[in-house]
N, C-alpha and C positions, 0 to 999 in steps of 0.2 A: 245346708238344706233347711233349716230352723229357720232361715231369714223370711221374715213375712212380708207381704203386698198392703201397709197401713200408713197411713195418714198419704201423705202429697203421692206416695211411690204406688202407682195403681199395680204396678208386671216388673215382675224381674226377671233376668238373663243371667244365667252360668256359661259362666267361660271351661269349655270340657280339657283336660289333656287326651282325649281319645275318642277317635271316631266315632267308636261304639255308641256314645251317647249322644250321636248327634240326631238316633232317630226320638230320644225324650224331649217333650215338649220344654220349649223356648233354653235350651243348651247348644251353644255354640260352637265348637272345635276351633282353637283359638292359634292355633299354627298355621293360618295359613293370611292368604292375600286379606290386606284392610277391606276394601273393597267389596268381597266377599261375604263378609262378616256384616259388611254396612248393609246388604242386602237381603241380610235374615232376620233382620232386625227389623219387624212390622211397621212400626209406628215412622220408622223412617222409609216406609214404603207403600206407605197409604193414600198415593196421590188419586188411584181409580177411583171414582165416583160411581159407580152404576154405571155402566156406559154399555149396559147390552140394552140391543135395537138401538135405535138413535133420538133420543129426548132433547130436546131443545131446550137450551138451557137458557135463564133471564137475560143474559151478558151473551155475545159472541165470544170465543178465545179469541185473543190476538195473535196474529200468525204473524212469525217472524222468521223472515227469512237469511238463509247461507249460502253465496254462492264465490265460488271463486273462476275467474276465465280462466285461470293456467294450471287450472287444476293441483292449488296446493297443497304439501303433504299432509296438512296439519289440518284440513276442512273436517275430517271426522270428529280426532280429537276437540279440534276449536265448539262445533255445533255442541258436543255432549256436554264441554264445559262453559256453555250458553246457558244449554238447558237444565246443567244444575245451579247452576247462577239467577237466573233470571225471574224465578219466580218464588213463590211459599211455597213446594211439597206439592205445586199442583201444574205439572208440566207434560207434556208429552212432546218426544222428539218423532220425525219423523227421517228417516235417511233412504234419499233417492238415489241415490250413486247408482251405477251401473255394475259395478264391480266394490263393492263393501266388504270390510273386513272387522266389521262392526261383531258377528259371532266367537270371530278368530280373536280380537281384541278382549271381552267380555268372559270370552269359556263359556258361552253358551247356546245351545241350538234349539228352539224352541215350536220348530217344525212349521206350522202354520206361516206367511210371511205375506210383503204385501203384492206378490205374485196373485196366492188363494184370496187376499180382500178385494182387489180390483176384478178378480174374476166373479167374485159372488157378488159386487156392487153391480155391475153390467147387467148381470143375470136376475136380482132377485130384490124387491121392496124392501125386505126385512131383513137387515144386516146386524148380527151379534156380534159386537165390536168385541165384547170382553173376551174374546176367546185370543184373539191376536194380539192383546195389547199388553206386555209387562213391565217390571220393573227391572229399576239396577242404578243404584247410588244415590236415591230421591228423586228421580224422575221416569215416568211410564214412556214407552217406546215400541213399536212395533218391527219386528224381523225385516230386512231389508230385501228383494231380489233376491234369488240364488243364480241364476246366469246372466251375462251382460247381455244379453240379448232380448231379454224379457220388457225390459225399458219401454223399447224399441214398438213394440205390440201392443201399444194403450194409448186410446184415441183419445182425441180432447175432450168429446164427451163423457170419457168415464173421467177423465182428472177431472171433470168441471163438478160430478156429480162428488167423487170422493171430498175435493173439498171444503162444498158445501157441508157436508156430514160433519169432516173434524168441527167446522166454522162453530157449529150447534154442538158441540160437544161440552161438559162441565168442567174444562179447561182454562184456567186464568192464559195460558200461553201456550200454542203450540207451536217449535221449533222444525222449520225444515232443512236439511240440507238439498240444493237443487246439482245434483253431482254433475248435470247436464241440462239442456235446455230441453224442456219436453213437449212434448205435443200439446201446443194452447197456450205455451209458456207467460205470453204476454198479458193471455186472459186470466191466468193465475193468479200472476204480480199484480192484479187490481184487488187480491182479498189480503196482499202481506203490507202490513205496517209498516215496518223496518227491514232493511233488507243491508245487511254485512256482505260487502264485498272483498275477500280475502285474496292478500295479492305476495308480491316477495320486493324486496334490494335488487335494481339493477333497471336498464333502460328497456329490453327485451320486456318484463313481466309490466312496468309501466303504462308501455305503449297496450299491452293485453287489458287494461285494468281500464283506461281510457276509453280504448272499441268500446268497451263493454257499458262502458258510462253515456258516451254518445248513444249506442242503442237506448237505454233506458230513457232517455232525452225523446228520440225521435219516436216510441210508443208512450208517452207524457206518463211516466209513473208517475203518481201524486204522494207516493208514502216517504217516509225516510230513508235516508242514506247513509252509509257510512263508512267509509274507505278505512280500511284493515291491513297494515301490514306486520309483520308476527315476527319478532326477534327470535325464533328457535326454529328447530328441525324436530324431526322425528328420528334423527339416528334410534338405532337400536332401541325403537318401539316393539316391535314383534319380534324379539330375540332375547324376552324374557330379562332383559337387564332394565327396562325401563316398565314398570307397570302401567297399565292405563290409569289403575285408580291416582298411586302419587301424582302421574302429571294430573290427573285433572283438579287434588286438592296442592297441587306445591306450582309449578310459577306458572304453567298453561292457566290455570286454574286461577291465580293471584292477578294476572295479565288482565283475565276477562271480566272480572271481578271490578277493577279498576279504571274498566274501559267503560262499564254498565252504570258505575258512580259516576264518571265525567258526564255520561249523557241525561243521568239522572239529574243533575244539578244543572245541565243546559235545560229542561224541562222535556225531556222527549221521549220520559218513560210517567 
């Protein structure tokens, strides 16, 4: 406890053996998930900028998009380890899915979701972003849907208005996953730069990956492309043998990492 905060070292962090002192400032409880641990850890979770009302920032964020036609199992995982991938400490993901298990994954529920922002976007000029948007593993994120149905009930005018708003947000990149094709879909795909299309092995998922490329063809997307197919599964994701945080720093995480440097050195980031 003598150790002091001097010269390069501004904050230090105690690793606790006991709960108890996890309400003392900056003490960590050190038996549990990495991941965890990575998220109470401020400075690697200081991507928010101010982001209450919506300030226009110098830069647009580049929105890059996630989508897969055969709905693959690994589109959540894949987007998160995008969005810790692909920028400095200054990302926000956005996950549209219909059915997300993004809370379930995480251990966390954080109430507000993007159900309540699309309903106060509709409704209301003044939207306080910061109340919906958090962290988890260096990048900010917002709650996803709580019923699949919810989707389903948001016209293209409010998607045109929401992502205007991210567009002006003080985001070097903001990650979407498109869990579905949504109301305006095509008018969307004119704000995403990049757009990952995530597919599997086999002629079935192929011929899905194709359709799906012809469409983009016959509405003339002009952004980038990039056809994805992902050597693993998600076995025993959500049965506590496989963490979310490992896969996203161990081969999910090394996969996308390496997929970001190939494009990097074609010139496309």
């Amino acid at each position: 406890m003598s150790f002091k905060n001097v010269g390069s070292i501004k904050k230090k962090y105690l690793l606790s053996e006991n709960h108890e002192n996890e309400e003392v400032q900056n003490q960590i409880y050190k038996y549990q998930a990495i991941d965890k641990i990575l998220t109470q850890i401020v400075e690697l979770n200081s991507s928010s900028k101010n982001v209450k009302g919506v300030n226009k920032s110098e830069i647009n964020s580049k929105i890059v998009g996630v989508y897969s036609p055969d709905a693959h199992e690994l589109q959540l995982p894949f987007s998160m380890a995008l969005s810790k991938s692909i920028g400095q400490s200054n990302v926000l993901f956005i996950d549209l899915e219909e059915t997300s298990i993004l809370p379930e994954l995480i251990d966390v529920a954080n109430g507000e979701n993007m159900m309540d922002l699309l309903y106060e976007i509709s409704t209301e000029n003044d939207v306080e972003l910061d109340k919906y948007i958090h962290q988890y593993m260096g990048f900010d994120y917002i709650e996803p849907f709580m019923n699949p149905n919810e989707i389903t009930e948001i016209d293209e005018e409010t998607w045109n208005a929401f992502f205007e708003k991210i567009k002006n947000l003080n985001y070097e990149y903001v990650v979407v996953l498109f869990g579905r094709t949504i109301n305006g879909f095509s008018k969307v795909l004119e704000n995403v730069r990049q757009l990952y299309v995530l597919g599997k092995a086999g002629d079935y998922y192929q011929k899905c990956q194709n359709k799906f490329l012809e469409y983009l063809n016959r509405i003339g997307y002009a952004g980038e492309m990039t056809k994805v197919i992902l050597p693993m599964s998600a076995t025993n994701l959500t049965e506590g043998t496989y963490c979310i945080g490992e896969l996203l720093q161990g081969n999910l995480g090394l996969f996308v990492k390496k997929l970001l440097y190939s494009e990097v050195s074609d010139g496309r980031y």
